[in-house]
C-alpha positions in Angstrom: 14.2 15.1 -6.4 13.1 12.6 -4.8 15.2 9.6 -5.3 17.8 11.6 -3.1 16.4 11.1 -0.5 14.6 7.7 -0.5 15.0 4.3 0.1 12.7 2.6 -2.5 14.3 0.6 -5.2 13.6 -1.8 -8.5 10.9 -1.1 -11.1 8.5 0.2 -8.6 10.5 3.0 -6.5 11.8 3.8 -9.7 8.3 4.6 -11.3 7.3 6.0 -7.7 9.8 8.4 -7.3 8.8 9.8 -11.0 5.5 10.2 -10.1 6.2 11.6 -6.7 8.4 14.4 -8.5 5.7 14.9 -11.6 3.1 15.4 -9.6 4.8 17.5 -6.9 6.4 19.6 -9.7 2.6 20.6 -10.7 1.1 20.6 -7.5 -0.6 17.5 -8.0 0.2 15.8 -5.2 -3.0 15.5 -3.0 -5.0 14.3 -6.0 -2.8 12.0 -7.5 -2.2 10.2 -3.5 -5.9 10.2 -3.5 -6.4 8.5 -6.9 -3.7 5.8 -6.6 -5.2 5.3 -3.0 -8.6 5.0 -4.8 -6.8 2.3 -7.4 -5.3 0.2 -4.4 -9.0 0.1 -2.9 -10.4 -1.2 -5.9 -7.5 -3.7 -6.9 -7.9 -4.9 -2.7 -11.8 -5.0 -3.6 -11.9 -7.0 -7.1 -9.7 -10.4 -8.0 -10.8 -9.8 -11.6 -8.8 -6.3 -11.8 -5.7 -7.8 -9.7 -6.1 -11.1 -13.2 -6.3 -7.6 -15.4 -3.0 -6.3 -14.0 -1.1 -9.3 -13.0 -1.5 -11.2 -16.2 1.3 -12.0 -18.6 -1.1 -13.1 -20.9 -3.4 -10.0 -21.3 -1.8 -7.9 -24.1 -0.9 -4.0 -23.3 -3.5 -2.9 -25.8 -6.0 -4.7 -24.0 -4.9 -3.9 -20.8 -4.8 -0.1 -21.8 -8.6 -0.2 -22.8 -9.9 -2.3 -19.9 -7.9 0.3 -17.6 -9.4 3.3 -19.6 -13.1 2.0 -18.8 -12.0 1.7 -15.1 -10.3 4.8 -14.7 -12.9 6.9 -15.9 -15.9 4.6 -14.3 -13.6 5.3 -11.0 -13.0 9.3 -11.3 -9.1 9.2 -12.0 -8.2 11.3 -14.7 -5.2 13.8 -15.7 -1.7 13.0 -14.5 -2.8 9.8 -12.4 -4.4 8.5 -15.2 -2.0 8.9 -18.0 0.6 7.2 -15.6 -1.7 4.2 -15.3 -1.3 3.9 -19.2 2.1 4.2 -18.8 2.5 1.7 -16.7 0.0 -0.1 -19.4 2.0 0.4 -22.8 5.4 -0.2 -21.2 3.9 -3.5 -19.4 4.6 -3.1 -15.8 1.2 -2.7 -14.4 1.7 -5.9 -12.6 4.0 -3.8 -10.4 1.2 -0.9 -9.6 0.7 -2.5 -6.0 3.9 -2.3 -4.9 4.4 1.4 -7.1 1.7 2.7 -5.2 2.8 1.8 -1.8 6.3 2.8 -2.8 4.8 6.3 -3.7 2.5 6.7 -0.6 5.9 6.4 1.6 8.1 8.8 -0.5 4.6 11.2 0.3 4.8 10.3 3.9 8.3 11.2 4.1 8.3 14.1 2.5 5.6 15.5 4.4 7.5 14.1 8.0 5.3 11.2 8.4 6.1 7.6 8.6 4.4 4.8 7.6 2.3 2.1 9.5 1.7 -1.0 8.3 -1.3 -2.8 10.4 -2.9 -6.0 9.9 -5.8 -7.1 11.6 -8.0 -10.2 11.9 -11.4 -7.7 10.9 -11.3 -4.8 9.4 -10.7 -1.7 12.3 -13.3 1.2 12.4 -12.2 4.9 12.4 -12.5 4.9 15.9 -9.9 2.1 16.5 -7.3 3.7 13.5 -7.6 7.0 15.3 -6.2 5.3 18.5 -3.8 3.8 16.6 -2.2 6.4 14.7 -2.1 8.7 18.1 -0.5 5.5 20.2 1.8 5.4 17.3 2.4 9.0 17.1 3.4 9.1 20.6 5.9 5.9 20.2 8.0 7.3 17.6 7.4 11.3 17.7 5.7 11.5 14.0 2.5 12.4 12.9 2.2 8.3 11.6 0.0 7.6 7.9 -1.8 3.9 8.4 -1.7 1.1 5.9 -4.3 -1.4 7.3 -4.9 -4.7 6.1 -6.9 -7.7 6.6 -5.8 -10.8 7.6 -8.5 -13.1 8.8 -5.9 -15.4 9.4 -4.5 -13.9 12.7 -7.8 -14.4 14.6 -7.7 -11.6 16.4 -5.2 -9.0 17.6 -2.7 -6.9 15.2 0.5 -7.3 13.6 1.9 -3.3 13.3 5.6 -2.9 11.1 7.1 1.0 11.4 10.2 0.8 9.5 12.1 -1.9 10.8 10.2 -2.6 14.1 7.4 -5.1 14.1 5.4 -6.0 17.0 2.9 -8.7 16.5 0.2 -9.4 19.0 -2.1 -11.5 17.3 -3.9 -14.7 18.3 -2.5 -16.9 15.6 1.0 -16.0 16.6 0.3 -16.5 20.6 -1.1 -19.9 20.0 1.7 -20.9 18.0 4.2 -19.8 21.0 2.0 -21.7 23.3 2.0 -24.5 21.0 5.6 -24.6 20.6 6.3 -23.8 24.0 3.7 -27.1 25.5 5.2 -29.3 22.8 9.2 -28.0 24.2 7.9 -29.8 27.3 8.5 -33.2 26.6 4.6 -34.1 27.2 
């Protein structure tokens, strides 16, 4: 099982580590990482599905249908799908961001990986997350799955958390040393 074994907690390791075991217990597990990988894309892509999950106001029925259209508009059908309505009818789809992260690092584990997250000022090319993941690979000894974000924010550079390690080189940080560190001055 594989809450044993995790360290995900609250309502969305909870629903994470069912899916995990569901779809691993009928060798669904490629196609339902894919699918919810598919969801987060479009919830990262649209403000008006994030409103659609988030919203306290939106009753499950309505939420159900809106999500049915969606789902089958996107592709994601079987066991992915009916967990989406779950998450629907029992009212804790505003949780299916951090359910679906939760999920993609039980996956990671199991399979020996560990998880990346990145966030960058643009959004990297496949060129750039391939040089990642090997840097990263060789740093910690794991074969390393990416989460990259975007963060126009930083400026430039990259802000890279594995597990409890964080290493942030971005511009927005460095100026804000430099900043401190000119203002520590007494000028």
């Amino acid at each position: 099982m594989a809450t044993d074994e995790t360290v995900v907690e609250g309502v969305a390791g909870r629903y994470a580590a069912a899916l995990f075991d569901l779809a691993k217990e009928s060798s669904k597990l490629p196609e339902v990482e894919a699918d919810l990988v598919a969801f987060q894309a479009m919830l990262d892509d649209s403000a008006d599905l994030v409103r659609l999950v988030r919203s306290p106001v939106i009753g499950a029925e309505d939420q159900a249908r809106a999500l049915g259209v969606i789902l089958a508009k996107a592709g994601i059908d079987g066991l992915s799908a009916n967990f989406f309505r779950l998450l629907a009818s029992n009212r804790r789809l505003f949780a299916v961001a951090d359910i679906i992260k939760a999920f993609r690092m039980i996956a990671a584990k199991a399979r020996g990986e560990v998880t990346a997250e990145v966030t960058s000022a643009t959004t990297l090319n496949d060129q750039q997350l391939a040089e990642l993941k090997q840097t990263l690979k060789a740093s910690v000894g794991k074969d390393v799955t990416l989460n990259a974000h975007v963060d126009p924010s930083l400026l430039g550079g990259l802000i890279v958390k594995v597990g409890s390690r964080m290493v942030d080189s971005s511009l927005k940080t460095k100026l804000q040393s430099l900043k401190v560190s000119l203002s520590g001055t007494g000028a």
